[in-house]
Biopython code that builds the backbone (N, CA, C, O; Angstrom):
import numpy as np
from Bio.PDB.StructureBuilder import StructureBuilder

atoms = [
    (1, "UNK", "N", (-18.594, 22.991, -21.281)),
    (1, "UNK", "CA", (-17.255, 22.474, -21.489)),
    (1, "UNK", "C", (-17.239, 20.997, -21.124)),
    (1, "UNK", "O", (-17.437, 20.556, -19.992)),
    (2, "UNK", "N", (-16.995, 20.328, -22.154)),
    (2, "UNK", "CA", (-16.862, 18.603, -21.278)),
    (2, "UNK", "C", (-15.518, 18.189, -21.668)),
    (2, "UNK", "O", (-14.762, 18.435, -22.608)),
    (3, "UNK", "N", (-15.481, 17.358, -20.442)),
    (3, "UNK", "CA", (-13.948, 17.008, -20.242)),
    (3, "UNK", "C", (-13.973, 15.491, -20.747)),
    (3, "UNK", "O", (-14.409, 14.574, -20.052)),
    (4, "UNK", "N", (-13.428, 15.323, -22.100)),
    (4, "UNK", "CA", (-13.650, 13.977, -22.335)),
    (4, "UNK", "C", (-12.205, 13.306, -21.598)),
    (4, "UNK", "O", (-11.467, 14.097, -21.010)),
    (5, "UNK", "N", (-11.816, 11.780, -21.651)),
    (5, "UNK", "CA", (-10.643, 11.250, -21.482)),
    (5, "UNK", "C", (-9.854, 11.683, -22.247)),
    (5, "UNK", "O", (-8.803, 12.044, -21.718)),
    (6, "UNK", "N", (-9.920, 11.795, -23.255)),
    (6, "UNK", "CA", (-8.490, 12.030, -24.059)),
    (6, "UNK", "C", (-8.241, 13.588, -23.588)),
    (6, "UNK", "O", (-7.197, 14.021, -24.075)),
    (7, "UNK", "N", (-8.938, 14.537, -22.766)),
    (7, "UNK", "CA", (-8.533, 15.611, -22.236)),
    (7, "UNK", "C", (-7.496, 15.103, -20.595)),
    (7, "UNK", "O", (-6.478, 15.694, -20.236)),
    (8, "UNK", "N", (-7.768, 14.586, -20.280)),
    (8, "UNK", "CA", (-7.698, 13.924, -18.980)),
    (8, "UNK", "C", (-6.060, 13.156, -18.823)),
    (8, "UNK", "O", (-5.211, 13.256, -17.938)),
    (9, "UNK", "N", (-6.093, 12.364, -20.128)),
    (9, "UNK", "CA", (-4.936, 11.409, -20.536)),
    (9, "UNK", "C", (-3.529, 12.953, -20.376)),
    (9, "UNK", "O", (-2.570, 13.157, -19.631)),
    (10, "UNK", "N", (-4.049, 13.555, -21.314)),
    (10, "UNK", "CA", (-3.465, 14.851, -21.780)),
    (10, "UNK", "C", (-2.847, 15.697, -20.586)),
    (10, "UNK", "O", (-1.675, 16.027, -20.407)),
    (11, "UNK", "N", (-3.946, 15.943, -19.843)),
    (11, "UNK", "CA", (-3.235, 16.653, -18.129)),
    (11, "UNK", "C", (-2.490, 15.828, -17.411)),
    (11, "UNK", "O", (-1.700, 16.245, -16.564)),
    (12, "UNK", "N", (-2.652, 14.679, -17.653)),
    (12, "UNK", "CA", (-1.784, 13.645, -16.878)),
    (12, "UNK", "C", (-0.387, 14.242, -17.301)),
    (12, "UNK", "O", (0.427, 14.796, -16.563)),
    (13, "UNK", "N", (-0.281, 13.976, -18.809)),
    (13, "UNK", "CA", (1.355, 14.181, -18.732)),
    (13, "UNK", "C", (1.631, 15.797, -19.143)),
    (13, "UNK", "O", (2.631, 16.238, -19.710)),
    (14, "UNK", "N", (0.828, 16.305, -18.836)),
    (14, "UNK", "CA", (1.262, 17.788, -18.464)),
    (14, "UNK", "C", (1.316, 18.032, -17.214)),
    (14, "UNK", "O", (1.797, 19.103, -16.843)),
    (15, "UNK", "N", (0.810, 17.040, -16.238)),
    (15, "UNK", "CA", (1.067, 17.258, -15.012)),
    (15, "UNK", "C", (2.524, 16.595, -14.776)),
    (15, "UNK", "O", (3.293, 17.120, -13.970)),
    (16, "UNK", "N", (2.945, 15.251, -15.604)),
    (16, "UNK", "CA", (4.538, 14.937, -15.171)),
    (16, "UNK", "C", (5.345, 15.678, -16.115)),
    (16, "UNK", "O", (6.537, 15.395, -16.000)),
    (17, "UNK", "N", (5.131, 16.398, -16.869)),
    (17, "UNK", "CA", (6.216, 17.336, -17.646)),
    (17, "UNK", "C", (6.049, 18.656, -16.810)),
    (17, "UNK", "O", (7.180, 19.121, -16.662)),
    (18, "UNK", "N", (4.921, 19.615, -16.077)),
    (18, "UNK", "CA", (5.167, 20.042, -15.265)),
    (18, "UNK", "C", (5.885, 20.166, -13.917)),
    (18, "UNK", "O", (6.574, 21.060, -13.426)),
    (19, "UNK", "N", (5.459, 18.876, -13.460)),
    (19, "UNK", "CA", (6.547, 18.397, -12.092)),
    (19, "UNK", "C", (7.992, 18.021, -12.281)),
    (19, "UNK", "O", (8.756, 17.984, -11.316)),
    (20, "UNK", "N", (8.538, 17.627, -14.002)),
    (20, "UNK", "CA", (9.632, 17.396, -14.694)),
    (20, "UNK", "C", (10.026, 18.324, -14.333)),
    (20, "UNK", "O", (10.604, 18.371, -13.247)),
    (21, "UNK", "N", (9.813, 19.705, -15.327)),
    (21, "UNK", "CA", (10.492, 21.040, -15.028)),
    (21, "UNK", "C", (10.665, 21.385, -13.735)),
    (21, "UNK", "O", (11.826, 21.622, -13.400)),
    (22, "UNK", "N", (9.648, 21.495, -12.757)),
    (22, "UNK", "CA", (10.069, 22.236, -11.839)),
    (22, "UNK", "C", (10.908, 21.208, -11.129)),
    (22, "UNK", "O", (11.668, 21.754, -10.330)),
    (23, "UNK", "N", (11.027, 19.789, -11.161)),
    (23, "UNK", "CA", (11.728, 19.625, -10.698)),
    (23, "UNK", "C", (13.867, 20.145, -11.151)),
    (23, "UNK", "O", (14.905, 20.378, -10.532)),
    (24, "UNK", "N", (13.445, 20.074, -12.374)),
    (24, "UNK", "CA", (14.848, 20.363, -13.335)),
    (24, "UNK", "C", (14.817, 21.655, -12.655)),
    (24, "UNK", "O", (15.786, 21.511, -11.910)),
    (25, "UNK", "N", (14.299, 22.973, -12.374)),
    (25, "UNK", "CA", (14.387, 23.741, -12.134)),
    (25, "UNK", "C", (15.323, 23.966, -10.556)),
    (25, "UNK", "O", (16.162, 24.835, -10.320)),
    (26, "UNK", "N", (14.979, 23.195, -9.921)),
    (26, "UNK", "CA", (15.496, 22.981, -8.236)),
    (26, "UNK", "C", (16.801, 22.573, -8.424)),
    (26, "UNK", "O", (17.873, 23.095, -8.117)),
    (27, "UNK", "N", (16.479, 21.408, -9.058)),
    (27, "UNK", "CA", (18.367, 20.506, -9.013)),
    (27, "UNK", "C", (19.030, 21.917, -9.669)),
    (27, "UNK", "O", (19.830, 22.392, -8.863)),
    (28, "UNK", "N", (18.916, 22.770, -10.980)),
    (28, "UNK", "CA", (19.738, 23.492, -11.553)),
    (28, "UNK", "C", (20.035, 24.829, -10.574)),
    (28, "UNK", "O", (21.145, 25.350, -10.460)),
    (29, "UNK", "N", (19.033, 25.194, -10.014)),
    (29, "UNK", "CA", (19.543, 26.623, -9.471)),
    (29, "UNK", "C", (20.102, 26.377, -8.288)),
    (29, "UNK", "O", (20.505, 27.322, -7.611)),
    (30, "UNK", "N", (20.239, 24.819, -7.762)),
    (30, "UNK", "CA", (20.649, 24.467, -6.482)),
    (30, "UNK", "C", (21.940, 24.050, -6.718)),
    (30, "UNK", "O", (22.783, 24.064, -5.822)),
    (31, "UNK", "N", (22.134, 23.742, -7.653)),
    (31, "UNK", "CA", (23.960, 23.294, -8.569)),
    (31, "UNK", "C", (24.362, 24.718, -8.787)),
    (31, "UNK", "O", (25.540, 25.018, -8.598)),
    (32, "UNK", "N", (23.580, 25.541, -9.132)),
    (32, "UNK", "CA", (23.911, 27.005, -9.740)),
    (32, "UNK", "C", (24.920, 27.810, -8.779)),
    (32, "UNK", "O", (26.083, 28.160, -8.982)),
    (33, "UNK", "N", (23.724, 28.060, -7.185)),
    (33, "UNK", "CA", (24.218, 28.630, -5.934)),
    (33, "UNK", "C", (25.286, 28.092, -5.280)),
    (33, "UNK", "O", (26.158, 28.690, -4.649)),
    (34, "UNK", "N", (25.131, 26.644, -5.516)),
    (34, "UNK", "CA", (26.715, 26.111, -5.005)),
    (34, "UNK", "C", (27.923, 25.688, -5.249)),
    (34, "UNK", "O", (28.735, 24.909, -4.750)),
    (35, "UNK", "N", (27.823, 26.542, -6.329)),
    (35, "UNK", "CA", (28.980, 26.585, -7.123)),
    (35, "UNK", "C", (29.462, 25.457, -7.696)),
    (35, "UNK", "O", (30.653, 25.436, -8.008)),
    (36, "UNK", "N", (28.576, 24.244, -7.956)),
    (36, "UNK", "CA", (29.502, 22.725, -8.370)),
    (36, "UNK", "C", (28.346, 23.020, -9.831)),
    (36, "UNK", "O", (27.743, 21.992, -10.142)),
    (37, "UNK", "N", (28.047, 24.119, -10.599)),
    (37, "UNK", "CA", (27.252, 24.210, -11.924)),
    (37, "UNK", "C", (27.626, 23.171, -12.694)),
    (37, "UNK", "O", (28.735, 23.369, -13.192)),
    (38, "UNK", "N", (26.987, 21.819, -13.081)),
    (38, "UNK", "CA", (27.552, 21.098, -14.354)),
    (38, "UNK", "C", (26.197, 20.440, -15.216)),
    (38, "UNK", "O", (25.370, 19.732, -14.642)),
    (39, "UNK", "N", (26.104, 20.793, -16.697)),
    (39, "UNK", "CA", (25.186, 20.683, -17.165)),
    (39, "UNK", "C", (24.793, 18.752, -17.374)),
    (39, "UNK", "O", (23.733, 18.403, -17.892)),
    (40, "UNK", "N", (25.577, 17.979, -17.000)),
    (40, "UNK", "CA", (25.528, 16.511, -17.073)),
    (40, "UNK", "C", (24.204, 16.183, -16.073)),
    (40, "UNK", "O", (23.904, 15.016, -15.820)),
    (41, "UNK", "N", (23.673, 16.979, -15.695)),
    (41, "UNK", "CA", (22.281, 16.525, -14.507)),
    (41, "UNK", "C", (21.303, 16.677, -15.844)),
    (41, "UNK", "O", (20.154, 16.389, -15.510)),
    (42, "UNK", "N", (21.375, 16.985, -17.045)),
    (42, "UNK", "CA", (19.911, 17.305, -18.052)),
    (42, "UNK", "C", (20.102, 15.842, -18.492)),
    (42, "UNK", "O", (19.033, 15.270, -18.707)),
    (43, "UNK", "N", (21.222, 15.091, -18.678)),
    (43, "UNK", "CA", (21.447, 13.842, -19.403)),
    (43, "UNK", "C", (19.843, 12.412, -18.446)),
    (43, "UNK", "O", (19.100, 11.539, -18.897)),
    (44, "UNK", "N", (20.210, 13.243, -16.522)),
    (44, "UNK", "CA", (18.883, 12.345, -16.347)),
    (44, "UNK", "C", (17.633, 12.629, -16.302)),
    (44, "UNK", "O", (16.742, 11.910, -15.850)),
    (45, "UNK", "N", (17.480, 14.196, -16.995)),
    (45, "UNK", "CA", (16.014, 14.116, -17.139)),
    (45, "UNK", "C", (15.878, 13.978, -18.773)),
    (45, "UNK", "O", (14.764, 14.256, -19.218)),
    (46, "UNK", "N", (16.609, 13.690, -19.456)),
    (46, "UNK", "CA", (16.109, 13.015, -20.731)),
    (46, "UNK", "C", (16.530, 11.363, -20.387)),
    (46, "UNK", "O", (17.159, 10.663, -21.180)),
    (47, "UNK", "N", (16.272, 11.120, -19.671)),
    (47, "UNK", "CA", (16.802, 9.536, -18.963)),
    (47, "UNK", "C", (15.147, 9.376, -18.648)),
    (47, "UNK", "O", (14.513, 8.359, -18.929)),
    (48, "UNK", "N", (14.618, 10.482, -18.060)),
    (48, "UNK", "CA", (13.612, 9.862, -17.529)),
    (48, "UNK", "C", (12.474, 10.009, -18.362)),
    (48, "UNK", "O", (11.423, 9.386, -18.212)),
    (49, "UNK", "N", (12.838, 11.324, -19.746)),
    (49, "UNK", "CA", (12.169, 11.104, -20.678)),
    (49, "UNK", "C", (12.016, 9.863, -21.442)),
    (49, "UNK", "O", (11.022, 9.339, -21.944)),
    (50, "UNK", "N", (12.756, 9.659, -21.420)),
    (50, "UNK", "CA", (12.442, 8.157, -22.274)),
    (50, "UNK", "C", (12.212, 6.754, -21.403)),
    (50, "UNK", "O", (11.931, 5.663, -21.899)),
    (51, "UNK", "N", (12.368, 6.995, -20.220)),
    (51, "UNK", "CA", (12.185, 5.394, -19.341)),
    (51, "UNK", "C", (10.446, 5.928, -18.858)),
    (51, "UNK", "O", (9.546, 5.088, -18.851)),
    (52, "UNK", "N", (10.221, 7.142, -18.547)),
    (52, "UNK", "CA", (8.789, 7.318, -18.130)),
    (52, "UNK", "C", (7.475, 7.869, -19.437)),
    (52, "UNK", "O", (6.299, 7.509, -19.485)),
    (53, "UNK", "N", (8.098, 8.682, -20.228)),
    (53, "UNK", "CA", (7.134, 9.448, -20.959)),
    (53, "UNK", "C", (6.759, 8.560, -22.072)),
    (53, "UNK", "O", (5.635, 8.289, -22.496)),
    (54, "UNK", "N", (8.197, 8.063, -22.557)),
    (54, "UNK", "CA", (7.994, 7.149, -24.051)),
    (54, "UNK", "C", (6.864, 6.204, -23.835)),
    (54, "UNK", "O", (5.779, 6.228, -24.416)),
    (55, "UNK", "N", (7.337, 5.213, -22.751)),
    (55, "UNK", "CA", (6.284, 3.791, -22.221)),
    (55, "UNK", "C", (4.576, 4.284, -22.100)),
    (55, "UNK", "O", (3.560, 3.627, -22.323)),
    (56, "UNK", "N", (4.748, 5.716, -21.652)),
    (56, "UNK", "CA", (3.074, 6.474, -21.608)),
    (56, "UNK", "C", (2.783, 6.804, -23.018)),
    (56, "UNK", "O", (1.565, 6.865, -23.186)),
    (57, "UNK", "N", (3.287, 6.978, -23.819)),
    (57, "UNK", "CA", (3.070, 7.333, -25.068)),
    (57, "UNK", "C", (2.763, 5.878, -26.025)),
    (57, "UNK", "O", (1.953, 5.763, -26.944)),
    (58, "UNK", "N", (3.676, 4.867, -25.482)),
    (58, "UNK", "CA", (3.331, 3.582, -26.219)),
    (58, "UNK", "C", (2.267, 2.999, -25.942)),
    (58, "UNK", "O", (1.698, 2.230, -26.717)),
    (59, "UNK", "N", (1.684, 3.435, -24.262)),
    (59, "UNK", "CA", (0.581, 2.751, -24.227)),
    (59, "UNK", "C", (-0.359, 3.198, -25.000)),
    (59, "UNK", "O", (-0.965, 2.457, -25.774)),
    (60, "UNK", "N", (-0.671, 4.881, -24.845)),
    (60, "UNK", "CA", (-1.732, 5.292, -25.654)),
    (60, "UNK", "C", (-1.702, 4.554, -27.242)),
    (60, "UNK", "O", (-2.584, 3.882, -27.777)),
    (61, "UNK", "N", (-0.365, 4.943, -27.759)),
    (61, "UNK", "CA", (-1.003, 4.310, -29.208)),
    (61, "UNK", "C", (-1.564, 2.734, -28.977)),
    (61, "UNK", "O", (-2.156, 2.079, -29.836)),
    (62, "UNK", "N", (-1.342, 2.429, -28.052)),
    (62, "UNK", "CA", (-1.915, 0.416, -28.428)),
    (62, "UNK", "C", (-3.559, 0.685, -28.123)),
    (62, "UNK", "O", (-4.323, -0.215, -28.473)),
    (63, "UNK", "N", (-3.938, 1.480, -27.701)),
    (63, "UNK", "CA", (-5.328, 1.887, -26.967)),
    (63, "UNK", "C", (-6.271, 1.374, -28.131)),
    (63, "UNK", "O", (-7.087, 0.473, -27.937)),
    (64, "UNK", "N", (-6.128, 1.925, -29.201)),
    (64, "UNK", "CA", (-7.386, 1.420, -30.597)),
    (64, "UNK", "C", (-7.073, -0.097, -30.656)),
    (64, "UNK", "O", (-7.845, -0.675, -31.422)),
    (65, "UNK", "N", (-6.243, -0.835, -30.120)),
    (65, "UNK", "CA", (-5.783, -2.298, -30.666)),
    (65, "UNK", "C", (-6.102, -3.154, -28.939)),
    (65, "UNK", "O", (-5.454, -4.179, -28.725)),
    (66, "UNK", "N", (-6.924, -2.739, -28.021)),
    (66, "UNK", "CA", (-7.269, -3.090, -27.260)),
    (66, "UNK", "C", (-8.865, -3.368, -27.155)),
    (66, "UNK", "O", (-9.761, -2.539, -27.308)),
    (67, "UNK", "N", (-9.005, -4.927, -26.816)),
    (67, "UNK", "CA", (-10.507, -5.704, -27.303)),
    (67, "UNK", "C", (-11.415, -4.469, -26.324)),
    (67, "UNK", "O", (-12.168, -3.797, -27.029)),
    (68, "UNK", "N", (-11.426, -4.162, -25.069)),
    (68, "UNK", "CA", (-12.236, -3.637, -24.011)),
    (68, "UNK", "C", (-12.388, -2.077, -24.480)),
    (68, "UNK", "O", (-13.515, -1.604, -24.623)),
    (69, "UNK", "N", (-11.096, -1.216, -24.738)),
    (69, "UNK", "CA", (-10.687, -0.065, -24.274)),
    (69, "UNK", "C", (-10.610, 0.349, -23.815)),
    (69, "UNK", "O", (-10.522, 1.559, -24.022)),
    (70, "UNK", "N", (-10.529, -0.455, -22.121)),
    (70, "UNK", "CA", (-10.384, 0.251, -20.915)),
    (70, "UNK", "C", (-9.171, 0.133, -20.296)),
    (70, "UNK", "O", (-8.591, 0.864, -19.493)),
    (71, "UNK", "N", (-8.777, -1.302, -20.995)),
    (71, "UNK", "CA", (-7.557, -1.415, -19.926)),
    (71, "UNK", "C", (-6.316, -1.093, -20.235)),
    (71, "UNK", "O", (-5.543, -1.550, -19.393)),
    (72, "UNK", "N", (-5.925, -0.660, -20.855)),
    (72, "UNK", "CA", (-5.141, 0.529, -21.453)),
    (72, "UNK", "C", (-4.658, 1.161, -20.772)),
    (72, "UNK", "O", (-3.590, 1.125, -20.162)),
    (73, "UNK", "N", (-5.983, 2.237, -20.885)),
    (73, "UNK", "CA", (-6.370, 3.712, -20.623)),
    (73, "UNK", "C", (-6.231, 3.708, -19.343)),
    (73, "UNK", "O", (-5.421, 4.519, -18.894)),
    (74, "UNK", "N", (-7.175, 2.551, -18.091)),
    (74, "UNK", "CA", (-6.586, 2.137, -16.434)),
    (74, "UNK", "C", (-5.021, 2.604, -16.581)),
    (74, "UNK", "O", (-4.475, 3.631, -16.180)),
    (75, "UNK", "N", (-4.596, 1.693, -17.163)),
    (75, "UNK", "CA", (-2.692, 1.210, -17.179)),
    (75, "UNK", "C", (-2.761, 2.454, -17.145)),
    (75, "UNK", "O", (-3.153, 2.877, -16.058)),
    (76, "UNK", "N", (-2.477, 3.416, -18.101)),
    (76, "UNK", "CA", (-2.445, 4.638, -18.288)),
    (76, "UNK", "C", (-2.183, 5.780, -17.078)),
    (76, "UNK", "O", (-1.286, 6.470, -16.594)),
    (77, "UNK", "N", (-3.482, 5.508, -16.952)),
    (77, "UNK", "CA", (-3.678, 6.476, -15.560)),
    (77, "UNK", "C", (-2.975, 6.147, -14.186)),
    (77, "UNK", "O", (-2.760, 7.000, -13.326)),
    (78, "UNK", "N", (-2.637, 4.801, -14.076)),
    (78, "UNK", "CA", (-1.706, 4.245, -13.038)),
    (78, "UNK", "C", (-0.525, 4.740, -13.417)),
    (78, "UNK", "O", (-0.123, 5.708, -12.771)),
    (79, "UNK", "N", (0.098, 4.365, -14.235)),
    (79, "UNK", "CA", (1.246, 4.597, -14.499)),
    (79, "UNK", "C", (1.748, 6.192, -14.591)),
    (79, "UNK", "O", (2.902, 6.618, -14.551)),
    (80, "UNK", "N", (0.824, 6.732, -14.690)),
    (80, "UNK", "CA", (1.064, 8.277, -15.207)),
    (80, "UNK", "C", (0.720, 8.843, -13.458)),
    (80, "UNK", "O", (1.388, 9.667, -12.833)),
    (81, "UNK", "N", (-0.167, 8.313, -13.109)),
    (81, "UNK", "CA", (0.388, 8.660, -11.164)),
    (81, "UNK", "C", (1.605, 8.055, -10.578)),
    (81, "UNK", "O", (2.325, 8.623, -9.757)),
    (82, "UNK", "N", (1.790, 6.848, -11.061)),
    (82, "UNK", "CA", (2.845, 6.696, -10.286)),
    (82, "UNK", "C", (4.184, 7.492, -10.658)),
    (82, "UNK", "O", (4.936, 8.055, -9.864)),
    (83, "UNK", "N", (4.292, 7.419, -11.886)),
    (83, "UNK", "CA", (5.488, 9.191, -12.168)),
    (83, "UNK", "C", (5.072, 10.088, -12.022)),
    (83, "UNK", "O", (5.692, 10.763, -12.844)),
    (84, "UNK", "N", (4.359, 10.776, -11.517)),
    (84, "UNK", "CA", (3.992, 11.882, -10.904)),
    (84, "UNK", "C", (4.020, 11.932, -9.397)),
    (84, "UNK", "O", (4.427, 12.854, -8.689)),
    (85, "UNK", "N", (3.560, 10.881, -9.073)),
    (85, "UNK", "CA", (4.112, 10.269, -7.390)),
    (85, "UNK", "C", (5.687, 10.370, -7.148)),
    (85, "UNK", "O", (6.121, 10.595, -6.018)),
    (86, "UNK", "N", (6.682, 10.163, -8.453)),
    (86, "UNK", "CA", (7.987, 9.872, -8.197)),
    (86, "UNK", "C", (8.337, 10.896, -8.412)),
    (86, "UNK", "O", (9.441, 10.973, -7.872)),
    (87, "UNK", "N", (8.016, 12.190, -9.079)),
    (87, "UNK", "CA", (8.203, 13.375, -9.433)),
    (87, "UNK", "C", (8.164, 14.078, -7.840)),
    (87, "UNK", "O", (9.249, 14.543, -7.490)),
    (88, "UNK", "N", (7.223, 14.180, -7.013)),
    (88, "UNK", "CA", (6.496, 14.797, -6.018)),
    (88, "UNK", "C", (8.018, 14.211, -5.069)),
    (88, "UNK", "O", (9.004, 14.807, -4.634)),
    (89, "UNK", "N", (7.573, 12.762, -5.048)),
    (89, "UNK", "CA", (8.752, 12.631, -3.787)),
    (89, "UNK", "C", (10.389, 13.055, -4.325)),
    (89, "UNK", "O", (11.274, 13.066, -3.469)),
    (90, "UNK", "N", (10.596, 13.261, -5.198)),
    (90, "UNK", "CA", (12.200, 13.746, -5.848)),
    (90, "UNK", "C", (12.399, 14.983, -5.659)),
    (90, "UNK", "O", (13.573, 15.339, -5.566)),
    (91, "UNK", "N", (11.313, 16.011, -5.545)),
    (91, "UNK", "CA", (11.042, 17.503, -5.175)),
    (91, "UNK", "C", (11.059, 17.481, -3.625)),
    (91, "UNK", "O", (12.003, 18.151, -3.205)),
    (92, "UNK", "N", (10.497, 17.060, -2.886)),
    (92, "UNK", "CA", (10.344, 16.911, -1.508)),
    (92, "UNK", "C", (12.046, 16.365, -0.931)),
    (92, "UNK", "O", (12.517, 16.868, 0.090)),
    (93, "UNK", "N", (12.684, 15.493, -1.592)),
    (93, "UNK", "CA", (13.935, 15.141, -1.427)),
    (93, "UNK", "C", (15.047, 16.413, -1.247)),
    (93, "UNK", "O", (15.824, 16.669, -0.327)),
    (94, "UNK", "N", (14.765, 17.116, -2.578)),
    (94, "UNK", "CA", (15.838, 18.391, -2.966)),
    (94, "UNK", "C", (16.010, 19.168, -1.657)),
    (94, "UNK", "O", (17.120, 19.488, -1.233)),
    (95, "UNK", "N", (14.812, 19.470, -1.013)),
    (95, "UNK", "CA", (14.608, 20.155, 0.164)),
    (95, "UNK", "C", (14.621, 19.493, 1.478)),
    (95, "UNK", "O", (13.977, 19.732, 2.500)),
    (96, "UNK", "N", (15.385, 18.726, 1.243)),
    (96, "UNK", "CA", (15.535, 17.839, 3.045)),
    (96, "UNK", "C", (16.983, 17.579, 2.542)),
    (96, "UNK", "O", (17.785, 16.975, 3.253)),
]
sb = StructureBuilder()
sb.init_structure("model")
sb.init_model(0)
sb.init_chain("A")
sb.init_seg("    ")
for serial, (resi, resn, name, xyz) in enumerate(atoms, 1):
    if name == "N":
        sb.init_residue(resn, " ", resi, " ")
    sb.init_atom(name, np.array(xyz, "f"), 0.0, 1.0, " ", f" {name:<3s}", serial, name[0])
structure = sb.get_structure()
């Protein structure tokens, strides 16, 4: 089995669409139990679809139009930890 980059790129943002959901998952059943239920909390995770996922998606396509092809793909991987970093601490928040 080899794990090329473009497998790698790929878990990245299945790892922040994973940490997405479960985070959507916390805020909703935690609005749910306390009785203040209002569906206007999905408006900021398609907020963050498009301020975090889109910009990861634009980088990849510029990737073939980059002289090196590395530095991109770096950007990439930074950027795709650091929303996943912001994912982690927004989950850790819900529960304090």
């Amino acid at each position: 089995m080899a794990v090329t980059l473009a497998d790698w790129m790929l878990y990245t943002l299945w790892g922040i669409f994973g940490l997405m959901m479960i985070d959507f998952l916390i805020a909703f059943f935690q609005s749910f139990w306390k009785g203040a239920f209002d569906l206007t909390f999905v408006l900021d995770y398609l907020k963050d679809v498009l301020y975090y996922i889109l910009p990861l998606d634009i980088i990849v396509s510029f990737v073939p139009a980059d002289p090196t092809k590395w530095t991109l793909v770096v950007f990439f991987f930074i950027a795709g930890i650091a929303v996943i970093f912001k994912f982690v601490r927004d989950i850790i928040k819900k529960f304090n």
